[in-house]
C-alpha positions as CSV (number, residue, x, y, z in Angstrom):
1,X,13.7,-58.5,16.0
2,X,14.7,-59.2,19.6
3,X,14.9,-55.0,20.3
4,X,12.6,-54.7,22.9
5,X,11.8,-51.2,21.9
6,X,10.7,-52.5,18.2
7,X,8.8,-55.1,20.1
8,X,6.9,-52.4,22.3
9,X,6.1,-50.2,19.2
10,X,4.7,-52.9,17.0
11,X,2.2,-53.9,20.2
12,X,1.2,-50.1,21.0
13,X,0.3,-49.7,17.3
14,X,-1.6,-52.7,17.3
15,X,-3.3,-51.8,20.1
16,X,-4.2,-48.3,18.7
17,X,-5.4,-49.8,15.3
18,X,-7.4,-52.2,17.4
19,X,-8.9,-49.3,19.7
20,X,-10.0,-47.3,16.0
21,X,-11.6,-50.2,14.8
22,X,-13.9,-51.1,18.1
23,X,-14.6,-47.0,18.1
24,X,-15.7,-47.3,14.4
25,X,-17.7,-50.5,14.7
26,X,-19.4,-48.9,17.7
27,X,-20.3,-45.7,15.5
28,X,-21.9,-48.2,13.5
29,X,-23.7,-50.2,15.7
30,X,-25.0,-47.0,17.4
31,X,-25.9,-45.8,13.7
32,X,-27.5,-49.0,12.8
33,X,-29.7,-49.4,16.1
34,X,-30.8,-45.6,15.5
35,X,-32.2,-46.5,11.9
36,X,-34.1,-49.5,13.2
37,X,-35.3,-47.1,16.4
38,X,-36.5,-44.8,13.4
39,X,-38.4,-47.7,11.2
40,X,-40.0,-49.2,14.0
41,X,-41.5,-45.7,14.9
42,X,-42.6,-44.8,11.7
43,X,-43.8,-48.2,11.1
44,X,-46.0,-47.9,14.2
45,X,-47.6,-44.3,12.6
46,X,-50.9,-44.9,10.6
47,X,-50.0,-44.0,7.3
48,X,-52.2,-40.6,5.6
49,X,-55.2,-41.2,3.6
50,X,-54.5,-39.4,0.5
51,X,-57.2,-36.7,-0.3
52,X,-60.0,-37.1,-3.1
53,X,-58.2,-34.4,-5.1
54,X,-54.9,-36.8,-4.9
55,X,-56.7,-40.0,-6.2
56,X,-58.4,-37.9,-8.4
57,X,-55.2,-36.6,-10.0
58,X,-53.6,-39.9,-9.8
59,X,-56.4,-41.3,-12.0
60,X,-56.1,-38.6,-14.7
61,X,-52.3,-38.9,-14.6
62,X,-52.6,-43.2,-15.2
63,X,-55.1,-42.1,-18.0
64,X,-53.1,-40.0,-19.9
65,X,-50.1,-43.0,-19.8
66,X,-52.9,-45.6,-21.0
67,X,-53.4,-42.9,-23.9
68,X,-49.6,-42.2,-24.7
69,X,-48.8,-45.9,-24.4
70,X,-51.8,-46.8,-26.9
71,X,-50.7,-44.1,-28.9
72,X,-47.2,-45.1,-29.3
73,X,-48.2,-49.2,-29.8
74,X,-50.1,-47.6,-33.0
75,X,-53.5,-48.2,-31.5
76,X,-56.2,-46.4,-32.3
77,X,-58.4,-45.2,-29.8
């Protein structure tokens, strides 16, 4: 192991596996900071009122669960 040519290769690749590795966790880090950018700005965004038709629809829909789920307890309504 004293070749200094073996010696040289071993710390180039190093170095280059190093080098991929910072790239990659910089990717990340850049990926990471654009999701939080993203949350924070639709956090700040007033969230829609949902329309009467919606709630009204959202009511008949929890309804006719009540009624399947009473009807497959064996209750009779």
């Amino acid at each position: 192991m004293s070749d200094p040519q073996i010696t040289l290769t071993l710390a180039v690749a190093s170095l280059a596996g190093l080098a991929m590795l910072i790239v990659a966790a910089l990717n990340g880090w850049r990926g990471w900071l654009q999701l939080k950018s993203q949350e924070l700005r639709l956090a700040s965004e007033p969230a829609p009122t949902p329309s009467a038709g919606a709630r009204i629809e959202i009511a008949d829909l929890k309804e006719r669960i009540r009624k399947l789920e009473a009807i497959a307890a064996g209750v009779d309504l």
